[in-house]
C-alpha positions in Angstrom: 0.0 0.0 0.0 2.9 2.0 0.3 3.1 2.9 -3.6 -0.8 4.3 -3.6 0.6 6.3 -0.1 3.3 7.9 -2.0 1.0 8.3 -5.3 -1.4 10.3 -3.2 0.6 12.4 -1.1 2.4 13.7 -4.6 -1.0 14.9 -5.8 -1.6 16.8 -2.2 2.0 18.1 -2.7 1.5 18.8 -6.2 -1.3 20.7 -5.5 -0.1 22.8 -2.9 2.5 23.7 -5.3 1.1 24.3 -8.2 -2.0 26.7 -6.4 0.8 29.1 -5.3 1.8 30.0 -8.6 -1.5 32.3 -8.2 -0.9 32.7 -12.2 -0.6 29.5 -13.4 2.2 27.8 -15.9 2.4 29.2 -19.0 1.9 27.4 -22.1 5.6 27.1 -23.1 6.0 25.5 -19.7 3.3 23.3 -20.1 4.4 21.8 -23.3 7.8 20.8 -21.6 6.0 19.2 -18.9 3.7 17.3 -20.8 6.7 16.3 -23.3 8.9 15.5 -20.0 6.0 12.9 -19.1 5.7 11.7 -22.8 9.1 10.7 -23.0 9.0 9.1 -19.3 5.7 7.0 -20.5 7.8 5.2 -23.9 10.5 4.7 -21.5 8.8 3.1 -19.1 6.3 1.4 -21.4 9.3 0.0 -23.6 10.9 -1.3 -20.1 7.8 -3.3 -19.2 7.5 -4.7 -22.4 10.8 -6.2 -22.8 11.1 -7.3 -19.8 8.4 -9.4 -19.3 7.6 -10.4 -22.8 10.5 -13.4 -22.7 8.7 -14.6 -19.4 5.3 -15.0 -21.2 4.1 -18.5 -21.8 1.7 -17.3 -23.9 3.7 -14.5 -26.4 1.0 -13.4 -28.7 -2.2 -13.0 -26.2 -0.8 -9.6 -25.7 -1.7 -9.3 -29.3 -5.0 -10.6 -28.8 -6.1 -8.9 -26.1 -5.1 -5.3 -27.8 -7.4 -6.7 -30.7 -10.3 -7.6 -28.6 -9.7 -4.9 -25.8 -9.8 -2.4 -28.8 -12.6 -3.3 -30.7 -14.9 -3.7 -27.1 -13.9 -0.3 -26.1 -14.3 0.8 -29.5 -17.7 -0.2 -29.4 -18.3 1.3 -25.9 -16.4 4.5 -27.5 -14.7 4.7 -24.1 -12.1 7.7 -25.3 -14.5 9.3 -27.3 -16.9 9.4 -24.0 -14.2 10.5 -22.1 -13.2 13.6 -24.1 -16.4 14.7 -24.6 -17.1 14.9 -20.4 -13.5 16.6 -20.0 -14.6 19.1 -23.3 -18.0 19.5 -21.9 -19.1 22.9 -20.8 -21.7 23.2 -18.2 -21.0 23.9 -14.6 -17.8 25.6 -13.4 -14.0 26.3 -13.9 -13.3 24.1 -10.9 -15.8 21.0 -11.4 -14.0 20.8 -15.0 -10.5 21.0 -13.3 -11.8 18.6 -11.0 -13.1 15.9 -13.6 -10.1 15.9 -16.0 -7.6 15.7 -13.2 -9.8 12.8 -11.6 -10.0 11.1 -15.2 -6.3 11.7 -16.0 -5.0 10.1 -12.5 -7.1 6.8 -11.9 -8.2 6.3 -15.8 -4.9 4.7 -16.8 -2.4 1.6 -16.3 -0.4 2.9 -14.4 -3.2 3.3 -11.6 -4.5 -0.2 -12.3 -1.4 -2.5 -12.7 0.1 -0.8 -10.2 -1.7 -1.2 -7.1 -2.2 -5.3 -8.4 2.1 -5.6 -8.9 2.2 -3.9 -5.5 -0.2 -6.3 -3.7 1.0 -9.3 -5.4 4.6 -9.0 -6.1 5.6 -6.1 -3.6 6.9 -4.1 -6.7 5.8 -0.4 -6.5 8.1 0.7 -9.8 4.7 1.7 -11.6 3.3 3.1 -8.3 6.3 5.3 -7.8 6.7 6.0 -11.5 2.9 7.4 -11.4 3.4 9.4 -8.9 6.3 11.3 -9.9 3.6 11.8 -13.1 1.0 13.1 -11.1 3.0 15.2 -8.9 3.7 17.2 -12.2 0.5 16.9 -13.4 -1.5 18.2 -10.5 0.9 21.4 -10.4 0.0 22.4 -13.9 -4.1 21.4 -12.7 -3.7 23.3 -9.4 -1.7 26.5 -10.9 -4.8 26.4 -13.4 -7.6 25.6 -11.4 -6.9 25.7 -7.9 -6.0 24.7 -4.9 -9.5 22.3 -4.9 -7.4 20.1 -7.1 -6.1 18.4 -4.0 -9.5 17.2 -3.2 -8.5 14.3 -6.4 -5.8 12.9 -4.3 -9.1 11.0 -2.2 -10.3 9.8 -5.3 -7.2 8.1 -6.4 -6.6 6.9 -3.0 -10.0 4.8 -2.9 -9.3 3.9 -7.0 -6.3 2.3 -6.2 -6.7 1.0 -2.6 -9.7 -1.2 -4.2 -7.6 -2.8 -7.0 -5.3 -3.3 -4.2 -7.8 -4.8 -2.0 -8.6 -6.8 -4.9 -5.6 -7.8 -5.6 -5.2 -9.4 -2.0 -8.2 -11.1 -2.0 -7.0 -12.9 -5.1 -3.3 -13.3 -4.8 -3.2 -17.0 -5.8 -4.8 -16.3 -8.8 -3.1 -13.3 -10.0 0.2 -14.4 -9.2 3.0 -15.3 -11.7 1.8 -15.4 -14.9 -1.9 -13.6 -14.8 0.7 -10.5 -13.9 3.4 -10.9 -16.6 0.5 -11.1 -19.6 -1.1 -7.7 -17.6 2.6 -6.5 -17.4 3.1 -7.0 -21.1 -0.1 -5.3 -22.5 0.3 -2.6 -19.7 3.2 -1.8 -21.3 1.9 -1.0 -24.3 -0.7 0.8 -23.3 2.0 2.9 -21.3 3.7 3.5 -24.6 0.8 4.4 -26.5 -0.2 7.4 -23.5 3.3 8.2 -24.2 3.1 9.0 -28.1 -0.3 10.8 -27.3 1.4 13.0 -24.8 4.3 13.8 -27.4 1.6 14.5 -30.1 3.2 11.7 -32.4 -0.1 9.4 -32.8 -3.1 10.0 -31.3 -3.6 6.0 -30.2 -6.7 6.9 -28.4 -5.7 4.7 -25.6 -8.5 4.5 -23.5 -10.5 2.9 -26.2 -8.0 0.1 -25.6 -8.2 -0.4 -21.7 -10.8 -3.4 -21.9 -7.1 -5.1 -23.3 -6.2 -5.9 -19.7 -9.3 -7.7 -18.8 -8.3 -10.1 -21.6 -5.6 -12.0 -20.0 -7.7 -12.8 -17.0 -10.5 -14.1 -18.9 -8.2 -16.3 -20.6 -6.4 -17.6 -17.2 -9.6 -17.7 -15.6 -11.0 -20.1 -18.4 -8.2 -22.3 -18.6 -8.7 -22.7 -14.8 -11.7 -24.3 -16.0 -10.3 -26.9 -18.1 
């Protein structure tokens, strides 16, 4: 629990940060930021990949869970959705902060294979690696929006304490390889965020975060047989 600890006090401490500069970032600022993260994300993503790839008994169901991942959230039109709610214009400045902050912190691998690597292997690389993320990210949110910003670090906290929880519950189950196929397509998921950050290819990742549900399915079938 330690990682989700550190990932939230970064946002409170992020926050605090980023709502004393009273006049927010400006956008050449910004754009380094966001490109600093971009380049973190194919880093990291790359990493996971790599690494964990040669330990997969299974080497292309990271292939099909992309496929099927991305036509069901295709389907569900999760990024288009997502865009439109952070886009939308109807209440205030702050409640839009609010939402897109929210959305960019939990809605994301990092903040879902994370919490389960951390329950069930101890690692808290992508835990720590989000954090240092967020604890950008909420200082360009809080110098825009606010000090209210802070108020996303409870959100996060219960996001990832309940795949954590989860995680627990079913250790046996996600341990050793139900964690390297997540790993893998994790990974590049992490590397497509990345490319959309750097404005190379807009992957529309989020359309392809049903992918991770596919290697359970699988290991939860062949349990059956």
């Amino acid at each position: 629990m330690i990682g989700t600890l550190v990932n939230t006090g970064c946002i409170i401490a992020g926050s605090i940060v980023g709502s004393l500069l009273k006049k927010g970032l400006g956008d050449k600022y910004q754009n380094v930021l966001y490109t600093a993260m971009g380049l973190a994300s194919l880093a990291l993503g790359v990493n996971t990949f790599v690494q964990n790839l040669p330990k997969s008994n299974f080497p292309v169901l990271f292939i099909l869970s992309l496929a099927l991942g991305g036509i069901a959230g295709t389907a569900m039109n999760l990024d288009g959705r997502t865009k439109v709610l952070i886009a939308r214009r109807g209440g205030s400045r702050f409640a839009n902060g609010f939402i897109s902050a929210c959305l960019l912190f939990c809605v994301g691998t990092f903040s879902i294979v994370g919490p389960i690597l951390s329950a069930t292997t101890g690692d808290n690389t992508f835990l720590f690696t989000n954090a240092t993320l967020d604890l950008v990210t909420s200082m360009v949110f809080a110098a825009t929006y606010g000090w209210g910003i802070i108020f996303t670090s409870i959100v996060l906290f219960c996001w990832q304490g309940s795949f954590y929880l989860l995680a627990k519950i079913a250790a046996d189950f996600l341990q050793g390889g139900v964690v390297t196929e997540l790993s893998i397509v994790g990974g590049v998921l992490i590397v497509s965020s990345g490319l959309s950050l750097l404005n190379i290819k807009d992957c529309k990742t989020l359309n392809y975060l049903p992918a991770l549900l596919v290697p359970v399915l699988w290991f939860l079938i062949q349990g059956l047989f």
